[in-house]
MIROMI-783840 format. One record per residue: x, y, z of N, C-alpha, C in turn. Coordinates in steps of 0.02 Angstrom, whole numbers, m for minus. Last residue first. Example, Ala and Ser with C-alpha at 12.3 -4.5 7.8 and 13.67 -1.06 7.14 Angstrom:
! residues 2
+--------+--------+--------+--------+--------+--------+--------+--------+--------+
:   n_px :   n_py :   n_pz :  ca_px :  ca_py :  ca_pz :   c_px :   c_py :   c_pz :
+--------+--------+--------+--------+--------+--------+--------+--------+--------+
:    642 :   m112 :    354 :    684 :    m53 :    357 :    645 :      2 :    394 :
:    660 :   m284 :    390 :    615 :   m225 :    390 :    660 :   m165 :    390 :
+--------+--------+--------+--------+--------+--------+--------+--------+--------+
! end
This chain:
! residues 59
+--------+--------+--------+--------+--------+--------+--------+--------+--------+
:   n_px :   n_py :   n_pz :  ca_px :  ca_py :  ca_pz :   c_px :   c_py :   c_pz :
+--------+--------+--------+--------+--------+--------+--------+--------+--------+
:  m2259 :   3939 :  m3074 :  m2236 :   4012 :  m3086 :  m2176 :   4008 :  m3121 :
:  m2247 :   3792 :  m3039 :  m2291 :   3802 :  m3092 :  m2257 :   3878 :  m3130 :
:  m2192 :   3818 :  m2914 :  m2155 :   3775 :  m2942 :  m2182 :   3802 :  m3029 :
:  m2293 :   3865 :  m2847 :  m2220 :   3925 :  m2848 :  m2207 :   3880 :  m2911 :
:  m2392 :   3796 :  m2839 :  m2432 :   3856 :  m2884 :  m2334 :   3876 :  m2900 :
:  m2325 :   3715 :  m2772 :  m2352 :   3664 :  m2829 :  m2358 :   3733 :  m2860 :
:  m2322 :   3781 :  m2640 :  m2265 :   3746 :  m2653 :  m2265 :   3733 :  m2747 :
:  m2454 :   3787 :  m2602 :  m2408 :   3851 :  m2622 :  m2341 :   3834 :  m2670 :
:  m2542 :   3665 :  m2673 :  m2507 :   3691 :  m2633 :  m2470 :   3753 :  m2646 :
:  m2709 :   3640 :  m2770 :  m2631 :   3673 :  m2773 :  m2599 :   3678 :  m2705 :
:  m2803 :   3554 :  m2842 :  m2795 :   3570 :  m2789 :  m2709 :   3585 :  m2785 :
:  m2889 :   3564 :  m2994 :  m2833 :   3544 :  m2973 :  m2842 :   3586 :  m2893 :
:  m2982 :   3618 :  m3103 :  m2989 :   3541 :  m3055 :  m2968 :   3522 :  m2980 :
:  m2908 :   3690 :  m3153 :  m2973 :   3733 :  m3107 :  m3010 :   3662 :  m3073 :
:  m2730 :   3692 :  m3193 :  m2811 :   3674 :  m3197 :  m2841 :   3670 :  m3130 :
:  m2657 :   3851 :  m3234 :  m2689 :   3800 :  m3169 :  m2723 :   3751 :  m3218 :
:  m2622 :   3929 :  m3347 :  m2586 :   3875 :  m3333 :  m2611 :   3818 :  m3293 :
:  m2700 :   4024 :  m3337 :  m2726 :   3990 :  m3376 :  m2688 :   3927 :  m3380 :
:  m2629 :   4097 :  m3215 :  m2694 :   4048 :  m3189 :  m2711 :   4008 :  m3278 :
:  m2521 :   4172 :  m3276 :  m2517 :   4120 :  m3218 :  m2585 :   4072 :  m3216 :
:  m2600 :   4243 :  m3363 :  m2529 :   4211 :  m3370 :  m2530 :   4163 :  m3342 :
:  m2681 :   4335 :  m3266 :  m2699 :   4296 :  m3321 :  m2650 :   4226 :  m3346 :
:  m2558 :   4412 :  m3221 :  m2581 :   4340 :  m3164 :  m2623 :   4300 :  m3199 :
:  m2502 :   4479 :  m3324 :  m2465 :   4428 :  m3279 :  m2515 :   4357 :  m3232 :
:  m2629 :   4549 :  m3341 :  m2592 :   4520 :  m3396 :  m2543 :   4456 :  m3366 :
:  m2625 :   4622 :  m3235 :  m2673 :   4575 :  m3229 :  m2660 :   4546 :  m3318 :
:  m2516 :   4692 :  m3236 :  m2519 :   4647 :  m3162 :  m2575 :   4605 :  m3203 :
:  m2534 :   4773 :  m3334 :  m2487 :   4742 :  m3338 :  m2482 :   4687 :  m3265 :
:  m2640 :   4854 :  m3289 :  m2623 :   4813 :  m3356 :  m2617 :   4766 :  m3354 :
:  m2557 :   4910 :  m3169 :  m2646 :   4889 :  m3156 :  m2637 :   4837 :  m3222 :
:  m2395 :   4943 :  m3190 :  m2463 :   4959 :  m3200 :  m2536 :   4890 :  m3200 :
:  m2293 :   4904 :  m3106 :  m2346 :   4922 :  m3071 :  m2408 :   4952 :  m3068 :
:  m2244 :   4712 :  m3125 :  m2247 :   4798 :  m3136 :  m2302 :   4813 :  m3082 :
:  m2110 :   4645 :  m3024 :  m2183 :   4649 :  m3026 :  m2226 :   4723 :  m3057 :
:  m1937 :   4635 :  m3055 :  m1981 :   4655 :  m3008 :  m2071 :   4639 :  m3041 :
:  m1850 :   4591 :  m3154 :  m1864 :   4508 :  m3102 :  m1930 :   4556 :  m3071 :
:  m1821 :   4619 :  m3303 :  m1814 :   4656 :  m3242 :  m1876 :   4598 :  m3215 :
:  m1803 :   4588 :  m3443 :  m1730 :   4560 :  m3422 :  m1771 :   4590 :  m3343 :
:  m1903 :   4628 :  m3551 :  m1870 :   4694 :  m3513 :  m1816 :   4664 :  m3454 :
:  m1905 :   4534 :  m3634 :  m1904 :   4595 :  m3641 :  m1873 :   4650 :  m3604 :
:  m1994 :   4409 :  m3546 :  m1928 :   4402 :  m3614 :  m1891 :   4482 :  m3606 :
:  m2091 :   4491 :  m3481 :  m2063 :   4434 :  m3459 :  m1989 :   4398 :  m3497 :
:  m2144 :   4612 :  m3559 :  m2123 :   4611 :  m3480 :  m2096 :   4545 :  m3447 :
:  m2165 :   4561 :  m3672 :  m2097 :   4636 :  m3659 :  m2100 :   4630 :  m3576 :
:  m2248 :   4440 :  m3679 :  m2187 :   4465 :  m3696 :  m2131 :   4499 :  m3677 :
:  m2356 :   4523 :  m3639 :  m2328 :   4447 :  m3596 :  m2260 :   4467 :  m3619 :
:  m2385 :   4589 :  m3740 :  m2346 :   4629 :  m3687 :  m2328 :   4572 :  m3657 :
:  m2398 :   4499 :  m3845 :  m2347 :   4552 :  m3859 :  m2323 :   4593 :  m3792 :
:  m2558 :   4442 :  m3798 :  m2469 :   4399 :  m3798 :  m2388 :   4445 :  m3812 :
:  m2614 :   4554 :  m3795 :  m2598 :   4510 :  m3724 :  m2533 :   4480 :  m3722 :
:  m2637 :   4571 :  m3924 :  m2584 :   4624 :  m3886 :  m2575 :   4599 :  m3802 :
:  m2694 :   4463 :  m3966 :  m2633 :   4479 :  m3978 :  m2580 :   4521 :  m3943 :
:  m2807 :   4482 :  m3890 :  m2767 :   4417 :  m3875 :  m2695 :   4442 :  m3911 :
:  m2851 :   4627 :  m3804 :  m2859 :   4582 :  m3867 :  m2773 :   4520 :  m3840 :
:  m2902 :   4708 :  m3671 :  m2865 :   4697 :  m3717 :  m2853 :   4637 :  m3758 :
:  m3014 :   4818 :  m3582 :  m3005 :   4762 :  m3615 :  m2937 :   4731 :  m3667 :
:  m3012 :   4879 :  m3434 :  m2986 :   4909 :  m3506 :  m2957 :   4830 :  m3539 :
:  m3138 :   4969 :  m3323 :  m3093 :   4935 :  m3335 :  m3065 :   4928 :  m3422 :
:  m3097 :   5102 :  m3198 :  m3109 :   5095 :  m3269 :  m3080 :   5028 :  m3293 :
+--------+--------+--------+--------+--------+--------+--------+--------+--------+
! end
């Protein structure tokens, strides 16, 4: 099932799981993983050629 969520409430959980909840682990709701990696890639540019090294540094 997939489950759309609005820009605001994107940025409010970014939030509680990165400011918020102080905890370093990776959640483990489905949501909340793809709220995170959204996170991560709007940062890339889709030009760009990344090393592991360059994507960690970026994280």
């Amino acid at each position: 099932m997939s489950q759309r969520i609005g820009r605001a409430q994107f940025e409010q959980r970014l939030v509680e799981l990165c400011v918020d909840s102080g905890s370093m682990e990776f959640s483990r709701r489905v949501i909340d993983r793809h709220i995170l990696w959204k996170s991560i890639l709007v940062g890339l540019d889709p030009a760009a050629q990344y090393s592991e090294k360059g994507i960690d540094e970026r994280i």
